[in-house]
C-alpha positions in Angstrom: 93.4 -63.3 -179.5 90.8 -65.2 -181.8 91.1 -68.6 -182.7 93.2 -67.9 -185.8 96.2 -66.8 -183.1 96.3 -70.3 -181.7 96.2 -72.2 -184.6 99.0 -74.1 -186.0 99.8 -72.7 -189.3 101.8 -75.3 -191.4 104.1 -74.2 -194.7 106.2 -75.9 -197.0 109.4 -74.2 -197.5 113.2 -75.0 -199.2 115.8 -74.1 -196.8 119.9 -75.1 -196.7 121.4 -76.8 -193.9 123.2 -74.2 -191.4 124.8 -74.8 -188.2 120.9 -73.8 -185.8 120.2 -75.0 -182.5 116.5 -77.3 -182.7 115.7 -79.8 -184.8 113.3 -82.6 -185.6 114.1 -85.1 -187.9 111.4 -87.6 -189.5 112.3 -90.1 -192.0 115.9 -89.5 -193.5 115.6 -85.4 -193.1 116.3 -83.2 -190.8 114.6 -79.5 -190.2 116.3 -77.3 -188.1 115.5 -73.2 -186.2 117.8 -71.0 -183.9 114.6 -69.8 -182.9 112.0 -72.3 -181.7 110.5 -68.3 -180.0 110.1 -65.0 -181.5 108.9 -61.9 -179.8 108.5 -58.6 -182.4 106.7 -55.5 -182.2 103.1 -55.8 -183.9 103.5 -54.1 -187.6 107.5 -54.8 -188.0 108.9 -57.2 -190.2 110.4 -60.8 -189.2 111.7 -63.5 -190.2 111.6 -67.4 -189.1 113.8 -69.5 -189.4 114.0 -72.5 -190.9 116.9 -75.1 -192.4 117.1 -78.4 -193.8 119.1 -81.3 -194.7 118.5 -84.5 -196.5 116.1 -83.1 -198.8 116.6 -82.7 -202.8 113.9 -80.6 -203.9 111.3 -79.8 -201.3 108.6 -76.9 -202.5 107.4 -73.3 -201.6 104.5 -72.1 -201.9 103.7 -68.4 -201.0 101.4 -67.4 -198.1 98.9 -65.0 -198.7 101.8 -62.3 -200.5 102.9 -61.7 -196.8 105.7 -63.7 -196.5 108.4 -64.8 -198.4 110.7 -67.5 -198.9 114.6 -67.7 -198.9 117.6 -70.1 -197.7 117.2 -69.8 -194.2 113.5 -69.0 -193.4 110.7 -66.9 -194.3 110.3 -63.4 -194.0 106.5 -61.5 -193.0 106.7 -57.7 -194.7 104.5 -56.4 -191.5 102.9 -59.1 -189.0 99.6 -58.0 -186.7 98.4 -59.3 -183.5 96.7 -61.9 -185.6 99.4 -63.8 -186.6 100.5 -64.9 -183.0 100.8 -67.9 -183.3 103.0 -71.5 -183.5 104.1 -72.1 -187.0 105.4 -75.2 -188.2 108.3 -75.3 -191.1 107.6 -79.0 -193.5 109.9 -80.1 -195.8 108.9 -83.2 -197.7 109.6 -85.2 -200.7 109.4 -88.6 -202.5 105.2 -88.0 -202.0 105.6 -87.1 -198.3 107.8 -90.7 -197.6 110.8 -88.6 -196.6 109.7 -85.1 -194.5 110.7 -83.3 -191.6 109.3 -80.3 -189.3 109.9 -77.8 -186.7 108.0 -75.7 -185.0 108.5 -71.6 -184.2 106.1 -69.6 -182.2 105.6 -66.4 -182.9 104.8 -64.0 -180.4 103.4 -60.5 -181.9 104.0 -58.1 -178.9 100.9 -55.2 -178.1 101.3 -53.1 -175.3 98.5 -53.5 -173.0 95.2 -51.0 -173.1 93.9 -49.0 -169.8 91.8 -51.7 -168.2 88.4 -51.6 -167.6 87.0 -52.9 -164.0 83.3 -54.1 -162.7 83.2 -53.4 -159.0 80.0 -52.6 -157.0 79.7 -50.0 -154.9 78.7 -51.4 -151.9 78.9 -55.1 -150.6 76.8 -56.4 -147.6 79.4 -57.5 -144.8 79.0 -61.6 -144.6 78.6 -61.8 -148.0 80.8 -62.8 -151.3 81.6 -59.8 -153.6 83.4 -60.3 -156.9 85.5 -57.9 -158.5 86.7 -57.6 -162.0 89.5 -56.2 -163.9 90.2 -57.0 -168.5 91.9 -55.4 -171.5 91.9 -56.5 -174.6 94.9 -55.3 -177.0 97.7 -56.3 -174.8 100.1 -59.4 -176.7 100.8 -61.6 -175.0 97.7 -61.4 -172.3 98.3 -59.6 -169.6 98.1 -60.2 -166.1 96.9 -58.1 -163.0 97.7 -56.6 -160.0 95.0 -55.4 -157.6 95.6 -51.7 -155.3 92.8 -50.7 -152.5 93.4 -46.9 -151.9 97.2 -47.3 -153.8 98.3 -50.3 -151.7 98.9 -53.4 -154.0 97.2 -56.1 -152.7 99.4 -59.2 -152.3 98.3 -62.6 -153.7 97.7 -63.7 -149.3 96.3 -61.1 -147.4 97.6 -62.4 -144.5 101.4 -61.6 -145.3 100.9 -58.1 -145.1 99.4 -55.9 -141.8 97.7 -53.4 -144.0 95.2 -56.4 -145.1 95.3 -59.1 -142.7 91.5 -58.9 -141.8 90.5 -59.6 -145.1 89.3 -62.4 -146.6 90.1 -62.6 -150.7 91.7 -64.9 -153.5 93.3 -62.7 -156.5 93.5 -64.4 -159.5 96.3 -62.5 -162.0 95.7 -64.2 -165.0 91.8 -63.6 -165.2 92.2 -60.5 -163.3 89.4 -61.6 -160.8 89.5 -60.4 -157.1 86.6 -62.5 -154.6 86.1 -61.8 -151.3 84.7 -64.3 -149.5 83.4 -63.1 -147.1 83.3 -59.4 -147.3 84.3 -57.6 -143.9 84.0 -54.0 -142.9 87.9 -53.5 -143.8 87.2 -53.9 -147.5 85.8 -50.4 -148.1 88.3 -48.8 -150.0 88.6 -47.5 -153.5 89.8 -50.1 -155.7 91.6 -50.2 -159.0 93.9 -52.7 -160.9 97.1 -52.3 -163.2 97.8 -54.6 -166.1 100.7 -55.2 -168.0 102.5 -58.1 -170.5 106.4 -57.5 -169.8 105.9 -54.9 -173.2 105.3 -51.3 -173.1 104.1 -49.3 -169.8 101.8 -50.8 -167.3 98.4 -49.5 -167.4 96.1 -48.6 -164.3 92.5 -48.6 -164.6 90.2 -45.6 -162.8 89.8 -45.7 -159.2 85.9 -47.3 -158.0 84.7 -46.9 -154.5 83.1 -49.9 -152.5 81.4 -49.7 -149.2 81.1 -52.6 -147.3 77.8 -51.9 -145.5 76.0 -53.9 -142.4 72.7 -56.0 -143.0 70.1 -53.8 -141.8 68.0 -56.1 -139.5 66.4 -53.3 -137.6 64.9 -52.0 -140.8 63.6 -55.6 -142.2 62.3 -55.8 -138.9 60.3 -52.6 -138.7 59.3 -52.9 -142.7 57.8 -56.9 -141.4 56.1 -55.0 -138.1 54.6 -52.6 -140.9 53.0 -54.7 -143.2 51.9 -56.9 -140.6 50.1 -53.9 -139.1 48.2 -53.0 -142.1 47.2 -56.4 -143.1 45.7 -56.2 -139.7 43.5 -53.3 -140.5 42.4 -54.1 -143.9 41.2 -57.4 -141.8 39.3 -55.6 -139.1 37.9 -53.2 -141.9 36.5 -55.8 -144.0 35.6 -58.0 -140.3 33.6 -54.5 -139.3 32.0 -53.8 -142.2 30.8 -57.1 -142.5 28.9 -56.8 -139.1 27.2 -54.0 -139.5 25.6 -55.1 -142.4 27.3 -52.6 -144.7 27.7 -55.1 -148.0 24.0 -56.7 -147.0 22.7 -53.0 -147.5 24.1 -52.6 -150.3 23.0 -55.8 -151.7 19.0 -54.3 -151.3 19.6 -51.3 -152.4 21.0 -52.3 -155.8 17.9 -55.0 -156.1 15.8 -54.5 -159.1 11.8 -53.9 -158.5 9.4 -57.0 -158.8 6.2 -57.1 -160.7 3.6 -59.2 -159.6 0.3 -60.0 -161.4 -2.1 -62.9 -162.6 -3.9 -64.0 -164.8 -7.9 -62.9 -165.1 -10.4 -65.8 -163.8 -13.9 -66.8 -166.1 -16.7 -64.5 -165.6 -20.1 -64.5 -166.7 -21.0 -61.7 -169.9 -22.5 -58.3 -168.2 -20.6 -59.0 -165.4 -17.2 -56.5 -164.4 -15.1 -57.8 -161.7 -11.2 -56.8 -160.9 -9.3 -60.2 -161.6 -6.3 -59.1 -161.7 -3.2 -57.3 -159.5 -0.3 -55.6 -159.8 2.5 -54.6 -157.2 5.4 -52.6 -158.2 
């Protein structure tokens, strides 16, 4: 339920005095209800009620063309899950001097929904693994009961044989199942049921979880692995390195020098080689 469901929705309403059960008087008036609780069906009509006494004229205005007014209470033509809520009936005059209130809380029943559950398929023994069971329709909220392979699951493991070497906490109102640690008893298939005291209880599908060993011999072998090939790419590069594998390939990706000077002075009518070239 949204915010709207929790609020405290406040009317103004003109009511007679009858012979109800609560009341709350402030100032010289007095507002009464025989029913400070009411539980209906989502899209049925009700009616709260609401009485008065010491009041002359109190007002009424009309709320939203849903609900209307008469001697005793007010009447909504069809409520929804929405309206869940805790009203309070206000009857004031003289500028607000002289006014009293009650409250009613409405309760707009919903039958809960097939649940929907989070649960992983395998957890490592040792470990915490957390479990997960919601709906969303069901008014008022529902709460949860946990089954591994059709068993329920009571609230202690250790009451009943069937789960006394497990290690959990169930939580019915969130619908939360930890178990802390996991042990190799927990592999079952798991589902949870939820249900608000209106309409059927509803299970969820059936999940599978395996609770599995840590495999040290394999995280062993995979370290032993690595290890080993680290050591090879070492003695590659180490043996390559000696026999002058990267120096030859230095010289033979060297570019070719040229090497000449300039020509010396000489004397007219005279030819002489000044000059050299090596390539």
């Amino acid at each position: 339920m949204g915010t709207k469901a929790q609020a405290e929705r406040k009317l103004l309403c003109l009511f007679v005095l009858e012979g109800l059960l609560c009341s709350l008087a402030l100032g010289s008036g007095t507002v009464y209800t025989s029913e400070p609780e009411v539980r209906i069906p989502e899209n049925n009509a009700v009616k709260l009620s609401c009485t008065y006494s010491g009041f002359s004229s109190p007002r009424t205005p009309s709320y939203e063309n849903r609900v209307t007014f008469s001697s005793s209470g007010i009447t909504f033509k069809s409520v929804t899950r929405e309206d869940t809520g805790t009203y309070t009936c206000m009857v004031s005059q003289d500028g607000g001097n002289n006014y009293g209130e009650v409250k009613v809380k409405l309760i707009v029943l919903v039958p809960p929904s097939k649940p929907t559950v989070s649960i992983p398929s395998s957890a490592t023994i040792g470990n915490r693994a957390v479990l997960i069971c919601s709906e969303q329709d069901g008014s008022p909220p529902s709460t949860y009961t946990w089954y591994r392979d059709g068993i329920e699951m009571p609230a202690n493991p250790k009451t009943s044989r069937a789960f006394s070497n497990s290690s959990y906490n169930l939580n019915p109102t969130t619908g939360e199942l930890v178990f802390d640690p996991v042990s190799a008893s927990d592999t079952g298939e798991y589902s949870c049921q939820a249900e608000n005291g209106y309409g059927t209880a509803v299970k969820s599908n059936a999940v599978r979880m395996e609770a599995v060993e840590l495999n040290v011999g394999a995280i062993v072998a995979a370290v032993l692995v690595t290890l080993i090939l680290l050591g090879i790419l070492i003695f590659g590069i180490w043996f390559a390195y000696s026999r002058g594998y990267f120096d030859r390939a230095k010289k033979g990706t060297s570019s070719k020098k040229v090497i000449y000077s300039q020509p010396s002075a000489r004397s007219e009518g005279e030819f002489k080689q000044t000059s050299s070239f090596l390539v």
